[in-house]
PAMILUM-357048 format. One record per residue: residue number from 1; residue in one letter; x, y, z of N, C-alpha, C in turn. Coordinates in Angstrom, 2 decimals. Layout:
# PAMILUM-357048
 num residu     n_u     n_v     n_w    ca_u    ca_v    ca_w     c_u     c_v     c_w
 NUM      A       X       Y       Z       X       Y       Z       X       Y       Z
...
END
This chain:
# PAMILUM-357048
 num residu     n_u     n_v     n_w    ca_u    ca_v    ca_w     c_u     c_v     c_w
   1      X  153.72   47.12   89.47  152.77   47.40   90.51  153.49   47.82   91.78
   2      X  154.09   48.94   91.68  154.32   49.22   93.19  155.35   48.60   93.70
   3      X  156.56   48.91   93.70  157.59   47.49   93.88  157.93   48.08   95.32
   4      X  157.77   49.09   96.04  157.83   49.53   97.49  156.79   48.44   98.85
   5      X  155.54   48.66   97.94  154.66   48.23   98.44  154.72   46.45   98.18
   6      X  154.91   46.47   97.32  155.38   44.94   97.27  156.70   44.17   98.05
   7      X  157.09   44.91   98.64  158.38   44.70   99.61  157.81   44.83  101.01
   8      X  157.11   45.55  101.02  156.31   45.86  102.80  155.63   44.05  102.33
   9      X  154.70   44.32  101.59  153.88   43.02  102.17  154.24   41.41  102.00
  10      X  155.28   42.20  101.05  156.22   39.72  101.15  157.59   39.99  101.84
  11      X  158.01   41.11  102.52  159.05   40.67  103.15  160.60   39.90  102.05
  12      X  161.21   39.01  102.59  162.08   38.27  101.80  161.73   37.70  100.37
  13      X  160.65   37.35  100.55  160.06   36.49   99.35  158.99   36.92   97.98
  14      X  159.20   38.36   98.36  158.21   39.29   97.47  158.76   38.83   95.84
  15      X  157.48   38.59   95.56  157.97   38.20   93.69  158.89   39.28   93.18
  16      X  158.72   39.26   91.99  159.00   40.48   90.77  158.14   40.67   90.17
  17      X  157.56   41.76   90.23  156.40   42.26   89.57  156.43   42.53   88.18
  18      X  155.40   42.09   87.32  155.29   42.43   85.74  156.35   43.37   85.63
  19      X  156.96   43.39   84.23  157.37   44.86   83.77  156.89   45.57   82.95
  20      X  157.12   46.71   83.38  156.50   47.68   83.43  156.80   48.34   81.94
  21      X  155.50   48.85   81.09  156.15   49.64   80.14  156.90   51.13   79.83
  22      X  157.85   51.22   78.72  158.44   51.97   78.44  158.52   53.14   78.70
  23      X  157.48   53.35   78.34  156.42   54.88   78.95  154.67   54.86   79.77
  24      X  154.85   55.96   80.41  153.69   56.15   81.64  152.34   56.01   80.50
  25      X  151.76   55.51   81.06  150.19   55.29   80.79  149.27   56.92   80.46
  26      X  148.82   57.18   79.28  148.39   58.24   79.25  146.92   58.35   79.56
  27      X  146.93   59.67   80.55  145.84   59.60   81.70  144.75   60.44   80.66
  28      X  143.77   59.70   80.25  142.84   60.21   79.36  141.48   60.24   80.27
  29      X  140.54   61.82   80.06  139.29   61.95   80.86  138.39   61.23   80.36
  30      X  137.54   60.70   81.07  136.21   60.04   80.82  135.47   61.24   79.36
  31      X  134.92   60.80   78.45  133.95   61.15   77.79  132.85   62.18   78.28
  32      X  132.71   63.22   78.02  132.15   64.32   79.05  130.21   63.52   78.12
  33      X  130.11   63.10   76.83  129.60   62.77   76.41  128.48   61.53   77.16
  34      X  129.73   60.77   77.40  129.31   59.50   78.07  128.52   59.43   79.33
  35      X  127.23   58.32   80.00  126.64   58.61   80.67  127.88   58.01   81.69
  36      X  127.72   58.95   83.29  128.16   58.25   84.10  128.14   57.17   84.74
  37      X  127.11   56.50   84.53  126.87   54.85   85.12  125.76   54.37   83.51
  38      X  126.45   53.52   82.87  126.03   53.09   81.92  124.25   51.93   82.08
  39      X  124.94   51.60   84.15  123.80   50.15   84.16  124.51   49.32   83.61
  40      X  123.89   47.76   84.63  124.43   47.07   83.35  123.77   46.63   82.41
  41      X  124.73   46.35   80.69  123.77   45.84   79.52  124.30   44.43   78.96
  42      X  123.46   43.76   78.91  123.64   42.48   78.42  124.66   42.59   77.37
  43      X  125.82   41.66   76.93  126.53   41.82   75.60  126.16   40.23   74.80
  44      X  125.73   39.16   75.91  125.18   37.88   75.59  124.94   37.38   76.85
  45      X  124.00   36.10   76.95  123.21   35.67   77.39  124.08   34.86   78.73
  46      X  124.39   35.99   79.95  125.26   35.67   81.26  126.23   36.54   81.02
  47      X  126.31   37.15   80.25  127.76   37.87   80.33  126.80   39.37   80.21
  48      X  127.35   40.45   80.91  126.96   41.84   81.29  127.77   42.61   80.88
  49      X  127.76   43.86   80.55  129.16   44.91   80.55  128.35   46.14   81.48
  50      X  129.14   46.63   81.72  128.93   48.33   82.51  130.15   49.37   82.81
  51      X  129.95   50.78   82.75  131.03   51.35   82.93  130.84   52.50   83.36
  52      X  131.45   52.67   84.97  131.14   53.59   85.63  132.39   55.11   85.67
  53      X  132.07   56.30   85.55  132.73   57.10   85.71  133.05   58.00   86.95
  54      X  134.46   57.80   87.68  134.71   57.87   89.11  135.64   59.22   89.17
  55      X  135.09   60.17   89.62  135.96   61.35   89.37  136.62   61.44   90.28
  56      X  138.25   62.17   89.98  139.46   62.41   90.77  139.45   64.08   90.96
  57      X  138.56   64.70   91.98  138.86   66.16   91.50  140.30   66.57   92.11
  58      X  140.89   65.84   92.93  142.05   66.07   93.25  143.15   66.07   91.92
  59      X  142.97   65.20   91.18  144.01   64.42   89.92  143.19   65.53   89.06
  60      X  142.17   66.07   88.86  141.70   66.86   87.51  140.99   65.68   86.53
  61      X  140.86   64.60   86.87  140.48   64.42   86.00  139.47   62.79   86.46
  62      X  138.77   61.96   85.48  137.70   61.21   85.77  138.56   60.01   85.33
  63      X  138.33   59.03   86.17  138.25   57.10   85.73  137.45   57.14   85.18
  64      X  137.35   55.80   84.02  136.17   55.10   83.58  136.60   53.64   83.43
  65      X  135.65   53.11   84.95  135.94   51.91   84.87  135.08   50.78   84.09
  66      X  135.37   49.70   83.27  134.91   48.67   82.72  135.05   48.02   83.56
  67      X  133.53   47.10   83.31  133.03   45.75   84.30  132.39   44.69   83.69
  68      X  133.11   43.98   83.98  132.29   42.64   83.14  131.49   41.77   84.34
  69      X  130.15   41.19   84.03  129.35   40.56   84.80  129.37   38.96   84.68
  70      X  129.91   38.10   84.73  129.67   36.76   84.14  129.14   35.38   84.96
  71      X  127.92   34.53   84.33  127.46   34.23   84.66  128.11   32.66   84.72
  72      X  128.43   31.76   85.71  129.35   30.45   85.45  128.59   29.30   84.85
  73      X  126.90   29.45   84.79  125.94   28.79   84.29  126.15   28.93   82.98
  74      X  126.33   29.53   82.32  126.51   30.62   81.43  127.72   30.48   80.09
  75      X  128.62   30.44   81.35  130.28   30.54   80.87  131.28   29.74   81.46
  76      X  132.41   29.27   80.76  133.33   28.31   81.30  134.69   29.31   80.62
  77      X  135.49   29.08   82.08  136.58   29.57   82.19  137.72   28.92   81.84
  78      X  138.61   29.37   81.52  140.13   28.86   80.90  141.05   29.43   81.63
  79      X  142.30   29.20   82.07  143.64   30.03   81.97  144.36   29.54   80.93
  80      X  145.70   30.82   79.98  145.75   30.26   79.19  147.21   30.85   79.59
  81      X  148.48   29.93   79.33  149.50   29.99   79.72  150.88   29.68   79.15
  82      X  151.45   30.66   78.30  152.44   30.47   77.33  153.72   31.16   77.93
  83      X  154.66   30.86   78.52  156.24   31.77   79.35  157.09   31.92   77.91
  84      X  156.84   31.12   77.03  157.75   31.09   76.13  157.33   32.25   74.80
  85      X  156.43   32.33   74.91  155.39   33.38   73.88  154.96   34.40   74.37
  86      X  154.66   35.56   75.11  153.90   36.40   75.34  153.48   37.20   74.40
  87      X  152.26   37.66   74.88  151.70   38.50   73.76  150.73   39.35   73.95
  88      X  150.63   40.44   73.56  149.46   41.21   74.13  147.90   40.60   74.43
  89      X  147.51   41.42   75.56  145.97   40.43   75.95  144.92   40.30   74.29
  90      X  144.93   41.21   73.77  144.49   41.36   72.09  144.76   40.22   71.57
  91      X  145.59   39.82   71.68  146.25   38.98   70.71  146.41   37.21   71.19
  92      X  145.57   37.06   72.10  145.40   35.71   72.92  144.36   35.00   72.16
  93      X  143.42   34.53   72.80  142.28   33.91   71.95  141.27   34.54   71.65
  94      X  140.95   35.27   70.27  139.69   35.52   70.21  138.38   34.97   69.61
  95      X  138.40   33.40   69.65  137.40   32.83   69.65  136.30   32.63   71.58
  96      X  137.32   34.04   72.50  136.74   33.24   74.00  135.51   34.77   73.60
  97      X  134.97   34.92   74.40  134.37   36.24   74.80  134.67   37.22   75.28
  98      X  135.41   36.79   76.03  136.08   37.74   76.90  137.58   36.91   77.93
  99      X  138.49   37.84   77.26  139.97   37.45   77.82  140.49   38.49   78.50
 100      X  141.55   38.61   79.59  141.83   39.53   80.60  143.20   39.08   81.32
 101      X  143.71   39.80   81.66  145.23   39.30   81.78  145.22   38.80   83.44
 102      X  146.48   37.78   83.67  146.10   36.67   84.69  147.18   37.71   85.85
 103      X  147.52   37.14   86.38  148.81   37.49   87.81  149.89   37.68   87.05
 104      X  150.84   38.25   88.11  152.18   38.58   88.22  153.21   37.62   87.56
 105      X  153.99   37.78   87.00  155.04   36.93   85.94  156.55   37.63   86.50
 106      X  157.28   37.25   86.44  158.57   37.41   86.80  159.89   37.76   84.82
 107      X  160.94   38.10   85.02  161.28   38.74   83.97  162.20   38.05   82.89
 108      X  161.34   36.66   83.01  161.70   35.24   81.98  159.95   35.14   81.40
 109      X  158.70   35.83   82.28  157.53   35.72   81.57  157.05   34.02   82.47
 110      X  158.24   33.92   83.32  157.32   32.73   84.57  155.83   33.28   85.11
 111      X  154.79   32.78   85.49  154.22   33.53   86.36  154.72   33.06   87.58
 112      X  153.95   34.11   89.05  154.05   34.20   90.09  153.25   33.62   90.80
 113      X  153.40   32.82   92.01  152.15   32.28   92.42  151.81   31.09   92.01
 114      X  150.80   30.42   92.08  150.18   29.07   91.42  149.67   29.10   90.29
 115      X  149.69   28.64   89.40  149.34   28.80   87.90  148.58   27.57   87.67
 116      X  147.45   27.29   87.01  146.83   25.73   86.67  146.43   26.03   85.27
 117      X  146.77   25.59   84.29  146.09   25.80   83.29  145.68   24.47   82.40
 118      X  144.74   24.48   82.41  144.13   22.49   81.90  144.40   21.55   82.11
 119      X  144.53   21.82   83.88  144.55   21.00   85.09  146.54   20.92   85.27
 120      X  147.22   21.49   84.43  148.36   21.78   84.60  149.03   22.53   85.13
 121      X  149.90   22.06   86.44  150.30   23.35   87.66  151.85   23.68   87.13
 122      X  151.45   24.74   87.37  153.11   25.97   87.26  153.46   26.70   88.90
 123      X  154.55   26.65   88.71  155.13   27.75   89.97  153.98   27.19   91.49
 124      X  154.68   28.05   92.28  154.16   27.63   94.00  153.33   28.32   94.23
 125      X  152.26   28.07   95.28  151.55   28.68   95.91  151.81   30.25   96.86
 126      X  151.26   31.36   96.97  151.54   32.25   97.52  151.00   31.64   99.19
 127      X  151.74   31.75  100.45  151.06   31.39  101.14  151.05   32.82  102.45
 128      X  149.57   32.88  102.90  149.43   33.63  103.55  149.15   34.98  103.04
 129      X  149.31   35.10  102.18  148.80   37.03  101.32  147.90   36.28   99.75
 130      X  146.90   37.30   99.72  146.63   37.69   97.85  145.18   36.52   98.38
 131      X  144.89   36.26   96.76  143.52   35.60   96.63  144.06   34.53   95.61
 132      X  143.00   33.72   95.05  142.89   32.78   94.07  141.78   32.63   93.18
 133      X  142.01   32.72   91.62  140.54   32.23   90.76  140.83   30.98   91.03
 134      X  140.19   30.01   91.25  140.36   28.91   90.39  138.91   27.89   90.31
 135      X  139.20   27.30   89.11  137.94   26.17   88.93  138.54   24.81   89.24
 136      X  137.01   24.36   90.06  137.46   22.81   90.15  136.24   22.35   89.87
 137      X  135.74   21.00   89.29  134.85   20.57   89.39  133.51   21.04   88.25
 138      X  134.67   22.22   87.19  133.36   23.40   86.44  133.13   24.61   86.93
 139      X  132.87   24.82   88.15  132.95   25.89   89.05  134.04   26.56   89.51
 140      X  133.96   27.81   88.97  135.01   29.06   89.12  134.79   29.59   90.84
 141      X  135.34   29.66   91.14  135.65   30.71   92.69  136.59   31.34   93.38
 142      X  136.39   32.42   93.64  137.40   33.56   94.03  137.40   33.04   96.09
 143      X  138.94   32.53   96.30  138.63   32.68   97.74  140.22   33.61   98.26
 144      X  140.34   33.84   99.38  141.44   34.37  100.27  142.51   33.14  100.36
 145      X  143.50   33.20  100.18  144.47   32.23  100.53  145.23   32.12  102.09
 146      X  144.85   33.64  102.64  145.11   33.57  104.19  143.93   32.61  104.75
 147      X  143.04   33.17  104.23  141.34   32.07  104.65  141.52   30.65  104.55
 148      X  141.81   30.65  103.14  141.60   29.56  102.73  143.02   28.81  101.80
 149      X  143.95   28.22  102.60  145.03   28.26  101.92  144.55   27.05  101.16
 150      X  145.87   26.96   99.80  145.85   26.11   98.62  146.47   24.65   99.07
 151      X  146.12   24.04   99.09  146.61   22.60   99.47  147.23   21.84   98.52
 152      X  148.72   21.21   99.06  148.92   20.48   97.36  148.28   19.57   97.11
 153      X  148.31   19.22   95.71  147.24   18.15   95.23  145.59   18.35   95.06
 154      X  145.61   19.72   95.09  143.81   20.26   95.08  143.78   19.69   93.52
 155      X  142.52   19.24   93.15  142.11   18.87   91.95  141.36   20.35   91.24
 156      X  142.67   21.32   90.94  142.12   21.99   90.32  142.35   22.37   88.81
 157      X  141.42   22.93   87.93  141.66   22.49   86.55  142.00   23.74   85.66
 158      X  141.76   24.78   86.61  142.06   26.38   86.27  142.53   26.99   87.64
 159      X  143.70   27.74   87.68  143.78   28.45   88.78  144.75   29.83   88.05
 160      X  144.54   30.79   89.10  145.55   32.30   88.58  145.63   33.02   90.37
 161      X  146.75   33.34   90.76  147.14   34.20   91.86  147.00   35.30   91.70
 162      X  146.91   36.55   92.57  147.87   37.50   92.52  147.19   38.21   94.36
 163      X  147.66   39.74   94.20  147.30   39.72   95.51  147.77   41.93   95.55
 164      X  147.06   42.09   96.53  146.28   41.59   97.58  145.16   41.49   97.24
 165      X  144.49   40.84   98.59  142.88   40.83   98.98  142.65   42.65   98.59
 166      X  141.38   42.64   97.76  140.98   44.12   97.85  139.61   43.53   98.96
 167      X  138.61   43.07   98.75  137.45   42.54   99.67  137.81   41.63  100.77
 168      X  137.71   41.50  102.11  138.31   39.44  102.04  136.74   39.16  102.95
 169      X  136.77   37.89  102.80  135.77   37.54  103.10  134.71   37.94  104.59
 170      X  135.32   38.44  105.14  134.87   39.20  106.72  133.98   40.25  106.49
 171      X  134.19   40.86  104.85  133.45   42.10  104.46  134.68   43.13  104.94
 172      X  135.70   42.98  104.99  136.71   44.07  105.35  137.62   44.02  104.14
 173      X  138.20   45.64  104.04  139.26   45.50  102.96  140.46   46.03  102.83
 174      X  141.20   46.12  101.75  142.46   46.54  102.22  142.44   47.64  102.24
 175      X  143.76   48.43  103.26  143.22   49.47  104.16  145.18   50.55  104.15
 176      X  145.80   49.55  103.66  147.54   50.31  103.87  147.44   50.99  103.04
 177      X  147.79   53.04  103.22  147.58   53.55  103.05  148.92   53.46  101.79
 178      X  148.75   54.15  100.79  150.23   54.09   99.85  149.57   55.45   98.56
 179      X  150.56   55.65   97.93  150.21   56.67   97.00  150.60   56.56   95.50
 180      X  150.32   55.13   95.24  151.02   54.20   93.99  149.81   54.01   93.37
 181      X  149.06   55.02   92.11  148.05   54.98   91.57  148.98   54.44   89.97
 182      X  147.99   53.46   89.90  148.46   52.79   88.45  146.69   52.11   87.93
 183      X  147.05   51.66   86.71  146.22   50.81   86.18  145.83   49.58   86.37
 184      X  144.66   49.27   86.82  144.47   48.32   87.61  143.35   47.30   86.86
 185      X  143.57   45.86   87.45  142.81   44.31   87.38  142.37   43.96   88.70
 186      X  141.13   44.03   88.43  140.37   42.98   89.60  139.33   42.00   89.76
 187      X  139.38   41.20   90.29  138.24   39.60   90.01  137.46   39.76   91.09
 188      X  136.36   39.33   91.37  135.27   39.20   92.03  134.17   38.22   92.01
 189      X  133.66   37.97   93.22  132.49   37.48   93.06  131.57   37.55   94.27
 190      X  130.28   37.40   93.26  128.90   37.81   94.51  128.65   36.53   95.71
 191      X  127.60   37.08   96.14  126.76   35.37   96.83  126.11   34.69   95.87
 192      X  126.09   35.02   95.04  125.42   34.16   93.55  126.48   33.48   93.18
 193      X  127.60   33.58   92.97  128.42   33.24   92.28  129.05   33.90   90.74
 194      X  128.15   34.48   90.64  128.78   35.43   89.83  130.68   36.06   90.06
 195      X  131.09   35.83   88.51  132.33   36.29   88.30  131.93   38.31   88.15
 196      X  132.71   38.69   88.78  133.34   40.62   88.25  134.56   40.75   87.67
 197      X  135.16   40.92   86.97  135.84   42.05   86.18  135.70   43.12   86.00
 198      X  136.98   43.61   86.77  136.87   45.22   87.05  138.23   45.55   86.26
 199      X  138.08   46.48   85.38  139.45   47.60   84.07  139.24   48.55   84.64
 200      X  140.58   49.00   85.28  140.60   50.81   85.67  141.23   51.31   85.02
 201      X  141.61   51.40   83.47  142.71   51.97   82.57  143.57   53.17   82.68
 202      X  143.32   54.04   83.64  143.78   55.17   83.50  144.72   55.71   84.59
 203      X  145.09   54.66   85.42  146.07   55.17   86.35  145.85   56.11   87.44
 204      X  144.23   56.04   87.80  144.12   56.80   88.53  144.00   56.59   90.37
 205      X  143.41   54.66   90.71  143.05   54.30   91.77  144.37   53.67   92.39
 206      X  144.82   54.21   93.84  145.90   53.19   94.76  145.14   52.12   94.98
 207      X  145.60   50.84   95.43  144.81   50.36   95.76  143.94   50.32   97.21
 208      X  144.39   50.84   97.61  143.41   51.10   98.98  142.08   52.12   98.26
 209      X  142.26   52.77   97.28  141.02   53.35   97.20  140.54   52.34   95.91
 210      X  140.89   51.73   95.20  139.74   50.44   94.46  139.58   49.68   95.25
 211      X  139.68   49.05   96.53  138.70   48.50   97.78  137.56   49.03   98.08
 212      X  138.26   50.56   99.00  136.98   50.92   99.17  135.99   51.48   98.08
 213      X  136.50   51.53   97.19  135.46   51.82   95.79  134.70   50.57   95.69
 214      X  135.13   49.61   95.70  134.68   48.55   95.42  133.75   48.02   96.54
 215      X  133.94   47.95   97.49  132.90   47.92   98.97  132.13   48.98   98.94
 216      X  131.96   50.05   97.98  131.10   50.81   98.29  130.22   50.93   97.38
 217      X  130.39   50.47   96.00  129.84   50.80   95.14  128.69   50.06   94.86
 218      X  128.35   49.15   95.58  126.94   48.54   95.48  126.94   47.47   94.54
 219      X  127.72   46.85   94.30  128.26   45.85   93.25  127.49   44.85   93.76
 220      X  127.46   44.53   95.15  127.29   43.38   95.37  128.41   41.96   95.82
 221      X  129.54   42.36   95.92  130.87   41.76   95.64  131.09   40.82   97.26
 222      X  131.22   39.95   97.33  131.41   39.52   98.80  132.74   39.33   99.17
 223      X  133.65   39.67   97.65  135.02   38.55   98.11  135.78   39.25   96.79
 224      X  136.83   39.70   96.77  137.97   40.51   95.50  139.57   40.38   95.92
 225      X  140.15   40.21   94.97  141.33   40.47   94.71  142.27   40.75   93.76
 226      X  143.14   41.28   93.70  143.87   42.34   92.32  144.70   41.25   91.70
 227      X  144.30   41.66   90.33  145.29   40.96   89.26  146.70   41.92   89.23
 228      X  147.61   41.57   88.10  148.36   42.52   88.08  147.51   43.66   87.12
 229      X  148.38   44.89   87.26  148.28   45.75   87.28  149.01   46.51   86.02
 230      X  149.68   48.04   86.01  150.16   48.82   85.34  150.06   48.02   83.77
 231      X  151.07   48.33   83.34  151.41   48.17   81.98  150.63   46.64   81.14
 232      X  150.30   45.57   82.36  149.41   44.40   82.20  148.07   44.49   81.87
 233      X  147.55   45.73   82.43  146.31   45.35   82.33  145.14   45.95   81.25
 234      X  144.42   44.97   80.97  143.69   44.85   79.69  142.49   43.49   79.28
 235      X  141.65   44.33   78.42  140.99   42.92   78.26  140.27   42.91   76.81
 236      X  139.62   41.94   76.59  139.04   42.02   75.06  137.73   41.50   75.20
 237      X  136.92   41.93   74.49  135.34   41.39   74.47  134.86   41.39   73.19
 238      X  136.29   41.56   72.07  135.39   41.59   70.86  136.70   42.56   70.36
 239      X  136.61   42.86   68.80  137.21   43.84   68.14  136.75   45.52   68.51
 240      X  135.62   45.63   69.05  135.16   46.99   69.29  135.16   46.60   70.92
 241      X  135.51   46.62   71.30  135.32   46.25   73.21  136.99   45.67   73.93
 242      X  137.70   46.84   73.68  138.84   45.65   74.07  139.63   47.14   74.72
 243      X  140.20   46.59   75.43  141.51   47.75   76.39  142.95   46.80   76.31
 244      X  143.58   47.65   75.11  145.32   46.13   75.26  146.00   46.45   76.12
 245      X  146.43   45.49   76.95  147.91   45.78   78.00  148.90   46.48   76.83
 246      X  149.42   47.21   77.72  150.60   47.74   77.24  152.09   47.10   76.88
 247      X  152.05   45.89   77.47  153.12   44.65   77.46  152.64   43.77   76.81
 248      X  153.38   43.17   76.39  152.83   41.39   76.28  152.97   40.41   77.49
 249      X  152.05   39.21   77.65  151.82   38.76   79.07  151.83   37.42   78.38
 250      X  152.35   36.62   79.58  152.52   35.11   79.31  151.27   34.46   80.13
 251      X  150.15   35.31   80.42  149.09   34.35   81.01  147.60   35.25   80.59
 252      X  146.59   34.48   80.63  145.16   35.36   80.74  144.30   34.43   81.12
 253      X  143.24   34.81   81.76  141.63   34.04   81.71  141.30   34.54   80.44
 254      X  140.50   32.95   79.72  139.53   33.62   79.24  138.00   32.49   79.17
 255      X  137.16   33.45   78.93  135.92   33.09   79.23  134.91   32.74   78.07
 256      X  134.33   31.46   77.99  134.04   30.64   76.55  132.16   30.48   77.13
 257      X  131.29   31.13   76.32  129.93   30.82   76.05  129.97   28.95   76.09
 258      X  129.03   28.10   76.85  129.27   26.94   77.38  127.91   26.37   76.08
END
């Protein structure tokens, strides 16, 4: 993800970003077939899919982004966290509904950031940049860690980092201009509480423009921030519904019908 831009915004202490695969991501056009805004359609009972087509006439060619809608009434969340195993997001659990690759990992397959996975903490807190999933209490929530920093000893039972803020809670978003279009992960949530999952597979959005895509698009979103990215990102909803990272990853959410 950008290892320039990842040096502007941590200074001394900037992680190591996923690695990156072998070869560039092949930039495939949206389906001329396909409708441009699908709506969303139920896939089960709290969980939504939709997939919007975002054209680059500059790049020649169209995004098609996947969105998952999930309901926390609904659905219970996991992180699932192996440094010693990685493995493609495909290849994680597919008894969940839907699995999706977690934050930034370093090049032992540590992750970056705070890690909780069944109430079990890994690695430190990011302090002052990026966002946080985490569940406490049953309840999943996306907050700002500049907002709202992580305290040690939070009783939390799921957590995943990464960063930056694409939304932050003010209704403002990120805004540093850069020209590092890759494949992108992003988490969300409404004033409902509703979880988003956003797949940009095709290498086409910097992130300053999946912000303002995302603040503009009528989602509904009050609050976002980016998973990793490039060669990481991917998700599964089934044998016919799945986008694989291009790597294997030592972390994912995934999301279990309750």
């Amino acid at each position: 993800m950008g290892l320039a831009w990842l040096l502007f915004a941590c200074a001394s202490t900037t992680p190591t970003p996923a690695p990156w695969p072998t070869s560039a991501p092949t930039i495939t056009p949206a389906p001329t077939s396909a409708p441009s805004d699908t709506g969303w359609l139920s896939k089960l009972p709290g969980l939504d899919r939709r997939e919007i087509t975002i054209p680059f006439p500059a790049l020649g060619f169209a995004e098609r982004v996947v969105l998952f809608r999930v309901d926390p009434q609904s659905f219970a969340f996991r992180v699932l966290y192996a440094p010693g195993a990685p493995r493609f997001v495909a290849q994680w659990d597919r008894s969940a509904q839907l699995v999706f690759n977690a934050g930034y990992f370093d090049e032992k397959n540590a992750a970056l950031g705070l890690l909780v996975s069944d109430g079990k903490t890994f690695g430190r807190s990011y302090e002052g940049i990026g966002g946080m999933f985490a569940v406490a209490g049953g309840a999943p929530v996306v907050r700002s860690l500049a907002a709202q920093p992580y305290r040690r000893g939070e009783p939390l039972a799921q957590a995943v980092q990464g960063f930056p803020m694409l939304i932050y809670p003010d209704g403002s978003t990120f805004a540093k201009e850069d020209s590092v279009r890759a494949r992108r992960t992003a988490l969300g949530q409404d004033a409902s509480g509703k979880m988003y999952l956003v797949v940009a597979p095709h290498a086409a959005f910097t992130l300053t423009e999946l912000a303002r895509w995302l603040r503009d698009s009528k989602l509904g979103l009050t609050i976002a921030f980016n998973l990793d990215g490039g060669g990481s990102t991917g998700y599964y909803a089934g044998p016919n519904d799945a986008i694989d990272s291009l790597t294997p990853i030592p972390a994912v959410v995934a999301a279990y019908s309750r």
